[in-house]
N, C-alpha and C positions, 0 to 999 in steps of 0.2 A: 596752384597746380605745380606741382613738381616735376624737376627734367629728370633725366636718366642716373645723375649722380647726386640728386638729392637735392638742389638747388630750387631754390622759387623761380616764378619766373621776374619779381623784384631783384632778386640779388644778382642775376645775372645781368639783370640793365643797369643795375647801380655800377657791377664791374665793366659792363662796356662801356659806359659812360666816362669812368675813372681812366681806363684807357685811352678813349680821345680827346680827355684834357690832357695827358699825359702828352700825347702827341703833338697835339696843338702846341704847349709849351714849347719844341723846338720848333717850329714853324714861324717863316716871316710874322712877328708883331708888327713892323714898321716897314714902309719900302719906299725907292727915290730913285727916279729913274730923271734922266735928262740927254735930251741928242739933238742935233743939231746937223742935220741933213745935206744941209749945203757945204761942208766939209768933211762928211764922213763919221763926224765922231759922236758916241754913247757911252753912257754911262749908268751904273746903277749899285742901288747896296737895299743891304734887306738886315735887319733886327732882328731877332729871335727873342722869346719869353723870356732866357736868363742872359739877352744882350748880347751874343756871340753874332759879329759881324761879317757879312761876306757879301760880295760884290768883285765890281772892277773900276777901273778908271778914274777918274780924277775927285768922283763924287765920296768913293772910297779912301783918298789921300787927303779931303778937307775935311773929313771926320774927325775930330780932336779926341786924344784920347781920354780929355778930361772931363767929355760927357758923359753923364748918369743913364745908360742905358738900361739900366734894372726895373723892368717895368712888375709887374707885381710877380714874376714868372714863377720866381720860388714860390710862393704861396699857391699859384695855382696847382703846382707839381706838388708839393707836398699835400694839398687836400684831395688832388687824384688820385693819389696812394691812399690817402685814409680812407677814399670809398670802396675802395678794395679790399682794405683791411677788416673796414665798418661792416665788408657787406657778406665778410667770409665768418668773423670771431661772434661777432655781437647777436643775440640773440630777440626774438618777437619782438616788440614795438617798438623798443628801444631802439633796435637795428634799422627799424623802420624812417625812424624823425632823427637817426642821424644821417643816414642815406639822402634823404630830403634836404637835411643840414650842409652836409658838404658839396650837395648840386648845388642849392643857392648859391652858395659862396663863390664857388666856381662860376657862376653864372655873375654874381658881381664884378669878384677879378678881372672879368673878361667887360664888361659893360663899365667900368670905370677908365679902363686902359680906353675902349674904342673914345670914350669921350674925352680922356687927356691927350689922346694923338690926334692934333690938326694936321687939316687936309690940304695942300697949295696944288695949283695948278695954273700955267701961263705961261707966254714965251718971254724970255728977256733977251734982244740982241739977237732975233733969228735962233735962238735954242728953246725949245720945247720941255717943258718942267712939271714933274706931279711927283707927287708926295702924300701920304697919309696911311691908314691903318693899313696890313697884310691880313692876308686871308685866317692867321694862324688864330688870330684872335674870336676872329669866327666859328672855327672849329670848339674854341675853349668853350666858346656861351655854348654850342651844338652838345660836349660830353656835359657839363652843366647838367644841363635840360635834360641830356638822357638821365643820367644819374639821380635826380629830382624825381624825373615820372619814376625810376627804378622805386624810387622809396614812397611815393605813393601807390603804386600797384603791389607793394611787399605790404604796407599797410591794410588792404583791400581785402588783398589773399589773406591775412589775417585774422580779419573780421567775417570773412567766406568760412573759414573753420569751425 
């Protein structure tokens, strides 16, 4: 079934889809929060998909700049583009199993990172500590998955014809 400007209704979830990996890429990948109650002080920092850090306090100062914060982010940003591109240029079936193609992916990128970032969590010394995946990552597997169904409901519509 086609929208009002000529669009399936696959291509338009393969392009939402591409859009909330998009998103997701700048959103917390990582986050690290620690405070310590009986003296007033907190702290916290957060990662993003292409490693752009921000936070405050002391957690943000023992950050070296010599860690590898590049978690797969470029590749996720760059195949959130291609669903967009895939799902605008590319034609019947083909458009269809690469729509599907670049939601897996995306949905990998996103499911490899949650499983390379460990989780910590405990007090040391009266300070309170947790650490592990940000939510941004979540969102990647969420455009993923749309983009995925996108190209299997563009497939379907297909075969509807």
């Amino acid at each position: 079934m086609e929208t009002k400007n000529g669009l399936i209704k696959g291509q338009v979830m393969a392009m939402a889809g591409g859009i909330i990996s998009i998103i997701g890429v700048f959103l917390p990948w990582y986050s690290a929060s620690m405070s310590a109650s009986s003296i007033g002080f907190a702290s916290g920092i957060s990662v993003n998909g292409l490693g752009w850090k921000s936070g405050e306090g002391v957690l943000l100062g023992l950050i070296s700049g010599d860690i590898n914060w590049q978690f797969q982010g470029i590749g996720v940003l760059a195949l959130g583009i291609a669903g967009i591109v895939v799902s605008v240029i590319l034609k019947e079936k083909i458009q269809s199993i690469a729509m599907l193609a670049c939601g897996l992916l995306v949905i990998g990128g996103g499911v490899v990172n949650l499983q390379g970032i460990g989780s910590l969590s405990g007090k040391i010394l009266g300070a309170t500590m947790q650490s592990g995946a940000g939510y941004g990552l979540y969102v990647v597997v969420l455009g993923g998955a749309v983009a995925a169904a996108g190209g299997l409901v563009a497939w379907r519509e297909l075969d509807a014809k």
